[in-house]
N, C-alpha and C positions, 0 to 999 in steps of 0.2 A: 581244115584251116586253123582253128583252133589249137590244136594237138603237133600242127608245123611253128606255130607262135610260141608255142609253151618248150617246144625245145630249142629253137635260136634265142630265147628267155635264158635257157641253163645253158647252153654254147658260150654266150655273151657274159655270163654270170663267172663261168669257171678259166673265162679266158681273162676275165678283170682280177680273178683269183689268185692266180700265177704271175702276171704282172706285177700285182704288190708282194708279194714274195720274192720274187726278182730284184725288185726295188729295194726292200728292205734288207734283201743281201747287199749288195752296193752302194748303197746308204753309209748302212754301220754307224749308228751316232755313238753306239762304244764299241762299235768293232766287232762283230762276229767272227769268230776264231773256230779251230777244230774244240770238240769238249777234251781229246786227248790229251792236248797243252796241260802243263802244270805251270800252273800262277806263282808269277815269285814270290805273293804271302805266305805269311806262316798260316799254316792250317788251323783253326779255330774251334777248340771242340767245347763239348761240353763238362759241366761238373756235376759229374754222376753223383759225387756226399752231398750235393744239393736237393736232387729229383727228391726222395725221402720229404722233402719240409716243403716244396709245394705242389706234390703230386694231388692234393685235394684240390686245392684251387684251379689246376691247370684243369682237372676233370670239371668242375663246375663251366670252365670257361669253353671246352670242348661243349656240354651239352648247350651254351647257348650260343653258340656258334652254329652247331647242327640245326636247331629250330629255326634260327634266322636262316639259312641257307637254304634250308628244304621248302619255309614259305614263298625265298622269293622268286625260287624255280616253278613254285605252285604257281603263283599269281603269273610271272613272266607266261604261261603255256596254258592258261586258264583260258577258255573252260574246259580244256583236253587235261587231264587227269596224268600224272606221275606217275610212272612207273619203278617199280621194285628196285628194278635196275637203276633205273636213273640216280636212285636214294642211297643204294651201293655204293656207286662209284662218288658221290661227296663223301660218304661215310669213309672210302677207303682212302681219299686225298687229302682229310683234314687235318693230317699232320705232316703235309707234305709241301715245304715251303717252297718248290717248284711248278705246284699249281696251284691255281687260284684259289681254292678252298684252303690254303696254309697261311694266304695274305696274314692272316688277324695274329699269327705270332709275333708279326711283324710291330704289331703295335701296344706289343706289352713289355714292362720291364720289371724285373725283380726289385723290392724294396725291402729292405732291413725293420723290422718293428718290434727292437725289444728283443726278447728270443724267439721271434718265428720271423719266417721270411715271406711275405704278401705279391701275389703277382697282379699288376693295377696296369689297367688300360690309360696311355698315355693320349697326348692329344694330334699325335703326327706317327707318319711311319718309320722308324728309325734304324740305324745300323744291325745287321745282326752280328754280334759277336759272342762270347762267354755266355752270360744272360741267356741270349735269344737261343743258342742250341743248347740248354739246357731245359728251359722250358720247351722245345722238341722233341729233346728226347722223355720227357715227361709225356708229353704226349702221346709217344708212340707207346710208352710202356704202361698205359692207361688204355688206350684201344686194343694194344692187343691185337688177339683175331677176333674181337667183339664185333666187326664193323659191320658184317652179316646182322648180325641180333639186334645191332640198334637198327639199320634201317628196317625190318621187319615192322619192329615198335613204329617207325617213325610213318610206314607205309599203313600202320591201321590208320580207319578215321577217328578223329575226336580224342589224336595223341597230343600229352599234354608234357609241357616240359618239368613239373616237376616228377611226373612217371619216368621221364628218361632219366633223369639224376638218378633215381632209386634205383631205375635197374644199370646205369653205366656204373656209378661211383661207388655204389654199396652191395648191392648184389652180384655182378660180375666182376669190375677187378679190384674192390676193395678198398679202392684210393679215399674213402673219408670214412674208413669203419677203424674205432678204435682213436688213440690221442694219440697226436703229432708230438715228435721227441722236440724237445727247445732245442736253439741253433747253440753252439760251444761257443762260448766268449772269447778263442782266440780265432774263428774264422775270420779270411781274409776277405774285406767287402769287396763285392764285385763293380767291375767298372759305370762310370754315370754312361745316364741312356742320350745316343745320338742320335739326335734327326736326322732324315736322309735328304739330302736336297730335292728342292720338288720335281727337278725335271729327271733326277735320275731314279726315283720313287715313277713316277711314270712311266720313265722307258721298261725298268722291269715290270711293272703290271702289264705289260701288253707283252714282253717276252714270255712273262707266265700263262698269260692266258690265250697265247699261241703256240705251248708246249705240245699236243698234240698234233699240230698240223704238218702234212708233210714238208719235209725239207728243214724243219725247225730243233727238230728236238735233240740235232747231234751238234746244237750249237753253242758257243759260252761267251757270257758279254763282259766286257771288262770298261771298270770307269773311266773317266778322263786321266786324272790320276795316275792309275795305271800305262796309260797309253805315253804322258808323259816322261813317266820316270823309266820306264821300258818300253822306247819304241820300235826292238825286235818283234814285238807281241803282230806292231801293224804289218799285214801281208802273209804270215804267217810265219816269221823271222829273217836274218839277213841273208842276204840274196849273197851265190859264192861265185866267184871270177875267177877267170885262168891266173889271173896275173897278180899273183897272192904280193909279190914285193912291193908292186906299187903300191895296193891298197892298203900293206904294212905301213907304207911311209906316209901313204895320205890319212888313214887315221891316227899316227902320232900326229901330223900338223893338226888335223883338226881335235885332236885331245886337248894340243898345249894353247890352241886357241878359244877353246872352251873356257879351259881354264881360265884366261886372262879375261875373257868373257862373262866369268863368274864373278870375277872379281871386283872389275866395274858394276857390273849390274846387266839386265837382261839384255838379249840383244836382237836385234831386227826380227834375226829370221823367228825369234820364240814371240815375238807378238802374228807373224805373219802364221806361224804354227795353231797359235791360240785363236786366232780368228776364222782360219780355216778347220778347225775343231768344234768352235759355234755354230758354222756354217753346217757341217756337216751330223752334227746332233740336231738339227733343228729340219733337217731332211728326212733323218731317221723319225723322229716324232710324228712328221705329217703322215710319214710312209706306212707308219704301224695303225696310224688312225686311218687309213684309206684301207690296209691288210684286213683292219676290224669289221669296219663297213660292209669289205666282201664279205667278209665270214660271216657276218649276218644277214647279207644278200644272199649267200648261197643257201644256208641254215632257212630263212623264208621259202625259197624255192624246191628246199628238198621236201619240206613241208606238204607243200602247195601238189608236191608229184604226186608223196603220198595218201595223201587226202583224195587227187585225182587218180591213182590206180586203185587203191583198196575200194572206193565208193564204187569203182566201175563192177566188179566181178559182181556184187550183192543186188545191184541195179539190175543188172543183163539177166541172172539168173531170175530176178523176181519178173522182170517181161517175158523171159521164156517161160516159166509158169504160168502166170496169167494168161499168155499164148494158148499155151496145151490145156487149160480150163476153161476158156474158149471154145477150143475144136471139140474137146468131151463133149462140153454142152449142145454145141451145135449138133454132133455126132445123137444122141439122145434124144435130141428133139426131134431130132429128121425120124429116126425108128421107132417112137412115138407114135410121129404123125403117119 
């Protein structure tokens, strides 16, 4: 009875799992697209003559980012103990602003001081542009292939974060051994740091921290913004018809009446666009908080099997012994007597 419970448990569990994945495809509060798509931004990269002036700092910031992360997985699964693995795979994400171990790049920006440049935790999570993958790729070029070695450190007991500094930053990749060159007094300053609106600072933390799941992770989200000023993005672009002439002549009308549209000021239909835009982000937000839920419902449950398979073999076996230490004894005393 029990063992019939516990699997219409994960039946119910994995079929509420799939629903909010479902939902959250259809939703789209930015639109989930193929990742194939090429976004009509400019690509955003990094500034590699930067990494050099704050690759010390980004490592400090790396080792206390590890510590915080590795405890709050302790504590979250406590009193069941972390595993090697488990410590791996943060150490291999933490420069990976696609999953949630990357968030905290999120909330740093670079600062001019004189001739060095300071990397300072801001008080929101902000745009990433210039700045933000630069200190990425500082990151990545600090870790390395170290991410083995620090979780090793980080999996003894009684590891302490100023031993991870010494062995990330100074003993393996070198990032604060030696004096930082001052920054050239004609660099050009890098752009000021933007916040990211809170609800779309939200919808991406639950798209990162559903990067894993299946169904998720060949997907790319794009903001309002985007969906506005390009809305071939929505559907996965314009839909094609037989009858190429009319739709020549019916997007000239509606160009020239765009335009005139413009020119007054906004028109019906972009308030009625704009509200069905609310509507529809504000679908998506419940749906990824429901997606979360399961994932944590399911995540308890796999748990819970585990615990209930592995305790069983060790149980059975030690009643079959106790059994056969039994029949010895009995066997012994009968020839005994």
């Amino acid at each position: 009875m029990a063992m019939a419970s516990r699997r219409l448990s994960v039946l119910c569990t994995f079929f509420l799992f799939f629903l909010a994945v479902f939902l959250l495809c259809l939703s789209s509060s930015c639109t989930l697209v193929d990742a194939k798509k090429k976004e009509t931004k400019g690509v955003v990269t990094a500034r590699k003559e930067d990494v050099k002036y704050i690759k010390c700092g980004v490592c400090e910031e790396i080792v206390k980012q590890l510590s915080r992360q590795v405890k709050k997985k302790r504590d979250k699964i406590s009193p069941k103990k972390l595993t090697e693995f488990q410590i791996i795979e943060t150490a291999e994400n933490i420069c990976n602003m696609k999953r949630e171990e990357g968030d905290w790049i999120l909330w740093l920006d670079i600062v001019e001081q004189g001739d060095k440049l300071k990397v300072v935790e801001q008080q929101a999570e902000g745009e990433c542009n210039t700045e933000c993958r630069t200190i990425e790729r500082a990151c990545q070029e600090v870790m390395g292939d170290y991410d083995t070695d620090v979780a090793e450190f980080l999996y003894k007991p009684g590891a302490q974060r100023a031993g991870l500094s010494k062995l990330l930053c100074k003993d393996l990749s070198k990032a604060c051994v030696g004096k930082v060159p001052p920054v050239p007094t004609d660099r050009e300053p890098g752009e000021a740091f933007t916040p990211k609106p809170t609800k779309d600072a939200e919808m991406e933390r639950l798209m990162r921290s559903m990067s894993d799941m299946p169904g998720a992770g060949g997907m790319k989200m794009y903001s309002r913004e985007d969906l506005t000023n390009n809305p071939d993005l929505v559907g996965g672009g314009p839909e094609v018809s037989d009858d190429d002439d009319d739709d020549d002549n019916d997007s000239d009308d509606d160009l020239r009446e765009s335009k005139s549209t413009t020119a007054v000021g906004k028109s019906p239909q972009d308030s009625k666009v704009q509200k069905v835009l609310d509507v529809v982000s504000q679908i998506g937000i419940e749906t990824g908080r429901l997606l979360q839920s399961a994932k944590q419902q399911v995540d308890r449950t796999a748990a819970q099997l585990s615990d209930w398979w592995y305790g069983k073999n060790p149980s059975s076996k030690s009643s079959t012994a106790s059994k056969s230490k039994t029949k010895s004894r009995s066997g012994s005393s009968s020839y005994e007597l």
